[in-house]
N, C-alpha and C positions, 0 to 999 in steps of 0.2 A: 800256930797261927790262929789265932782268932778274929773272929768278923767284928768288926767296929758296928754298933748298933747305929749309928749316925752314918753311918757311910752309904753312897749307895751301892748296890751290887755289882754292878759293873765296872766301877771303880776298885772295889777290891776284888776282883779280876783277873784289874788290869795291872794291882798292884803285886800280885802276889803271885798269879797265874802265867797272866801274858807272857814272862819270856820264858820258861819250860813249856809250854806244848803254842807255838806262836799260831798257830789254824785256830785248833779249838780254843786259845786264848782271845784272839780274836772273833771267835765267832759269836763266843761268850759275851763278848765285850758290848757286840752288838745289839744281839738278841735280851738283852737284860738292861740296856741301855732305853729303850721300846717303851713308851707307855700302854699298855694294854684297856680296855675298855671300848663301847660302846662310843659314850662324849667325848674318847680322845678321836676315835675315828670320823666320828660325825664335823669336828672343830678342823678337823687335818684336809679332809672333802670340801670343807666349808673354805678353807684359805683358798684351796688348788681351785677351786671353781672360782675366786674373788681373780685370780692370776692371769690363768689360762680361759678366756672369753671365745666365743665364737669367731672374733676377730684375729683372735693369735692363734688357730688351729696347728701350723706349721711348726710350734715352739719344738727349741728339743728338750726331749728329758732331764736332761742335764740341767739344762737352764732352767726350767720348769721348779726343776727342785728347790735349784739359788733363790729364784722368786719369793715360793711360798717360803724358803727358811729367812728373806730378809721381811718380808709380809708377817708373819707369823712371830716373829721378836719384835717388828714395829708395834702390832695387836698388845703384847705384852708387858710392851714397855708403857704405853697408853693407859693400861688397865692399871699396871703399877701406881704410875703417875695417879691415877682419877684414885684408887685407895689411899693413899696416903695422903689424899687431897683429904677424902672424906674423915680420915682416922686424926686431921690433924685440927678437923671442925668438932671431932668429937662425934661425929655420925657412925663410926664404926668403932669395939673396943681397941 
């Protein structure tokens, strides 16, 4: 088995790992799936607080999550859009 250089880690994992040890395939899966950084944690704080406002103290966790995950792909898709706005003006290579 060799790691696909294009693949991400967690994918090959999930591909090779997950069904011989299903825990730690899974935990793997998880834990490697993670963006790790500073900017990723600051951008992650930055959604949940855009979400969960003074006004929705009550929210549950759960749902809290849904929010920022459908927040946080709106943000991405937006950014998308606005690059290939700019890439297709020539403003970006």
């Amino acid at each position: 088995m060799a790691a696909d250089d294009n693949c991400k880690a967690y994918r090959w994992h999930f591909k090779y790992s997950y069904q011989q040890t299903k825990v730690l395939g899974k935990l793997a899966c998880l834990v490697l799936s993670k963006i790790l950084g500073i900017g990723t944690a600051e951008r992650n704080w930055k959604q949940v607080k855009a979400v969960k406002s003074g006004q929705r103290v009550n929210t549950s966790i759960d749902k809290t999550r849904k929010q920022v995950l459908i927040y946080a792909q709106y943000q991405q898709m937006r950014a998308q859009a606005r690059a290939m706005k700019l890439s297709a003006a020539g403003k970006l290579p």
